[in-house]
Steps between C-alpha positions, in 0.01 A plus 500: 500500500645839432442831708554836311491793777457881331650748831656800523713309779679165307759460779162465778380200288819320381648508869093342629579285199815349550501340822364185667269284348412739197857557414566095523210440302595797193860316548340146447302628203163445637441902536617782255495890572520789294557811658431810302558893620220709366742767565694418178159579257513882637482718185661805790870453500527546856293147528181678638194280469245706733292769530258717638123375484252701304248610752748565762551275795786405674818323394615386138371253253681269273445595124384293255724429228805368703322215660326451163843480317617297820189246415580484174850411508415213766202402253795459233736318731220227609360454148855456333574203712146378436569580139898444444414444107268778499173586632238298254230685701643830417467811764271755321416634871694511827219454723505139664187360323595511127560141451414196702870401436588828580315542820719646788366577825589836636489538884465894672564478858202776632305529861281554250488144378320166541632333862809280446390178613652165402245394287644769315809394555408136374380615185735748395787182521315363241682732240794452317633913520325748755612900458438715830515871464647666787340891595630761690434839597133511546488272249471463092292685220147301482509503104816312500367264783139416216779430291703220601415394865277200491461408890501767747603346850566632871666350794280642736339818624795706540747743289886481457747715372478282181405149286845315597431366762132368400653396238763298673208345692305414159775306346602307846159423512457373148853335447498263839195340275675421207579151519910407565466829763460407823677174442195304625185543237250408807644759759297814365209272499504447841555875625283777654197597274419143350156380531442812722681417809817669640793247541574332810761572741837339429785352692865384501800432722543515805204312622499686845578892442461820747345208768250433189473155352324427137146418496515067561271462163781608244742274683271144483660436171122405387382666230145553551508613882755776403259604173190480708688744780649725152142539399353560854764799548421603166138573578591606849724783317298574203142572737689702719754755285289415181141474541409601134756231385303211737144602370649423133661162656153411667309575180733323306468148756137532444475499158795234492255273711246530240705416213648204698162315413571472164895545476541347187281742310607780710853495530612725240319751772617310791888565402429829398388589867758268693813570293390918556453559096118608500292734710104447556371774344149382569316234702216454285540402251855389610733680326897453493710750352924424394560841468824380322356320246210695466271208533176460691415158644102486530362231695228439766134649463640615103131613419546860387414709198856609299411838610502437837826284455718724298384768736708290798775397271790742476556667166802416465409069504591329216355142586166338648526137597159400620227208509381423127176571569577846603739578179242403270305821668785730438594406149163620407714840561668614228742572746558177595700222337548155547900350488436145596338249737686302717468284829710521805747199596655474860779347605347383883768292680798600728779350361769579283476315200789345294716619242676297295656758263640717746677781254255732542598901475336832530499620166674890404378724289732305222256270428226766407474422144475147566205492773338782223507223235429206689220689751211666277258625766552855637720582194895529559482784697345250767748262462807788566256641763479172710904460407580813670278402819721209520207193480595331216727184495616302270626097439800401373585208331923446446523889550224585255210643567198265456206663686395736711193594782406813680277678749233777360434793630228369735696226607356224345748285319522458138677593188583106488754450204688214354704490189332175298823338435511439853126416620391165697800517720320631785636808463189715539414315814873592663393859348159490711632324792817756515249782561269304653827442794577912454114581591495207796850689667362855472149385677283526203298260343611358151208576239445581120259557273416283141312591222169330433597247194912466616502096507813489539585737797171322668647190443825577689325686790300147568857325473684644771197554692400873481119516524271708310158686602187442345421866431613686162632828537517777251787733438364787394688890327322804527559656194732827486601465880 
């Protein structure tokens, strides 16, 4: 993933840059920053880039056509190593939404933004190239800002001297989720803010310290007394410093309850809510929103005009997956589309299962054109999208790739792939049973979803014994989300 910082202050963001586990993981290759000085745009050859507001007030404002030049010269950098033969897209405009292939997001650190929460943080390290435009001063020309900014974010209800240090806190944020990071993929999935709940306390050595001794349950050395006490505290902590947090936490153990009864059909919502993707957004219907994949999951009590539904759907969703019955309501919308039917399959059991080709890898951005040609759903710019959020793997047979799997946006696992040259040699079932193990050690439940009329895949699912439900869903776009 690659940062691109526009500040009047480089030396602030390459020193916040450089050190501990960002500047191990930019060494490693796993992060890359770009640090450009607005400063160096300034048409005044004294380097001014400010001044006075029109309308009087106090203090100085950033002018336009610095940070404009700024943006456009990061816009170049990012799209030539897109593009290193040349942009096929072209770049008639600077502004981020041209092109799909040309789509940058542009980040302006504001108290006058949207809260920074990780959500937000979770769906911005789903890009492959993220440019954050420092201000200063009392901040920068609005015309510039409709220009090129495409997320306006704050990190809380205060002011500083300047967008550094927000920034700083953006990128942290957002890098320590790229996978490779933190070193262990499952840690962030585990910390404060997940399923709604603040994290537990935490100990280490010495047992006894300051006459105070660890709490007994972390030191039983069994598993489920120390996660039942982790989850007591948890509540304990969240109800007390958080009580807006625990009402979203009880909410969401309701509804989980409810969807229990039928977990086969409902656990494309059921992961949404425990893994911390989706938000209820309404009760009834039931309504899940993954605000980064712009999909709405509609499920439970679905009776409800596609006025009424579109009017609790965000406008910026994409995607409806909902009973069949219901989509065959909205498609009467012109609106509404349908992409496909499919049914749910769940991998239920506790155990690991085995895998006899074990050289599985995470597969780079190298291998876009590949996945593109071999994976027709989504388009490439899928496949490269998933490829940059690090959820593709591939199988190799004698060092050559023969295969490959990965995890959708959702989480449901699919994008099942292998070359024909090497097919009935279980390879697809180590593929499915690789991920099945990486769901099982993060403490999610292995599921995916097949296409009404896939034999084959259904086939395989029965094989290794992943069980389907009895309901068809419908994956529905909403046309010009």
């Amino acid at each position: 993933m690659n940062f691109t910082v526009l500040t009047l202050f480089p030396e602030f963001i390459e020193q916040g840059l450089n050190t501990s586990i960002l500047g191990r993981a930019i060494e490693k290759g796993l992060l890359t920053a770009d640090v450009i000085n607005i400063r160096n745009f300034s048409a005044d050859k004294n380097g001014r880039v400010d001044d006075y507001t029109y309308g009087g007030g106090a203090g100085m404002l950033m002018q336009p056509q610095p940070v404009f030049d700024a943006y456009k010269e990061a816009r170049s950098r990012i799209l030539s190593k897109r593009f290193p033969e040349g942009n096929p897209a072209g770049d008639e405009s600077a502004t981020s939404g041209s092109h799909n292939n040309n789509k940058i997001r542009c980040i302006y650190v504001t108290p006058q933004g949207e809260p920074f929460t990780q959500k937000k943080a979770l769906e911005l390290s789903g890009e492959d190239d993220l440019i954050v435009l420092c201000g200063h001063y009392e901040g920068i020309d609005e015309r510039v800002l409709e220009e090129v900014v495409t997320d306006r974010i704050s990190i809380g209800d205060y002011v500083l001297t300047g967008g550094e240090l927000p920034a700083l806190v953006i990128i942290d944020a957002v890098a320590r989720l790229v996978p490779g990071v933190l070193g262990n993929e499952t840690s962030a999935d585990i910390e404060s803010f997940y399923g709604d709940l603040l994290e537990y306390p935490q100990y280490t050595r010495p047992e006894v310290w300051n006459g105070k001794r660890v709490p007994e349950e972390v030191l039983t050395g069994d598993p489920k007394k120390t996660n039942a006490w982790r989850l007591e505290k948890q509540i304990e902590l969240t109800k007390k410093v958080r009580p807006d947090l625990f009402e979203k936490y009880l909410l969401r153990q309701s509804t989980l309850e409810k969807l229990l009864k039928d977990k086969r059909n409902n656990i494309q919502m059921i992961e949404a809510l425990r893994r911390g993707t989706g938000d209820i957004i309404c009760t009834d219907p039931l309504v899940i929103y993954l605000e980064c994949d712009k999909l709405a999951l509609v499920g439970l009590g679905d009776s409800i005009s596609v006025g009424e539904l579109l009017g609790i759907i965000p406008g910026s969703a994409r995607s409806i997956v909902c009973s069949a019955g219901l989509a065959e309501v909205l498609c009467r919308d012109e609106r509404i589309e349908k992409s496909c039917d499919v049914h749910n399959y769940v991998y239920t059991e506790k155990v690991h299962r085995r895998v006899v080709n074990k050289d599985i890898r995470r597969l780079g951005m190298e291998y876009a054109g590949y996945i593109g040609e071999k994976y027709a759903l989504g388009g490439p710019e899928y496949g490269r999208e998933r490829l940059g959020a690090g959820v593709v793997y591939g199988i190799f047979v004698e060092g050559e790739i023969a295969g490959f799997i990965g995890t959708h946006g959702e989480g449901s696992i699919g994008m099942l792939y292998v070359d024909e040259k090497y097919r009935h040699r279980g390879l697809a079932a180590d593929l499915e049973s690789f991920m099945f193990n990486r769901d099982l050690e993060a403490g999610r439940t292995p599921y995916g979803q097949i296409i009404l009329g896939n034999e084959a895949s259904t086939a395989l699912q029965e094989k290794i014994g992943v069980y389907g439900g009895d309901k068809v869903l419908s994956w529905l776009n909403i046309k010009n989300a």
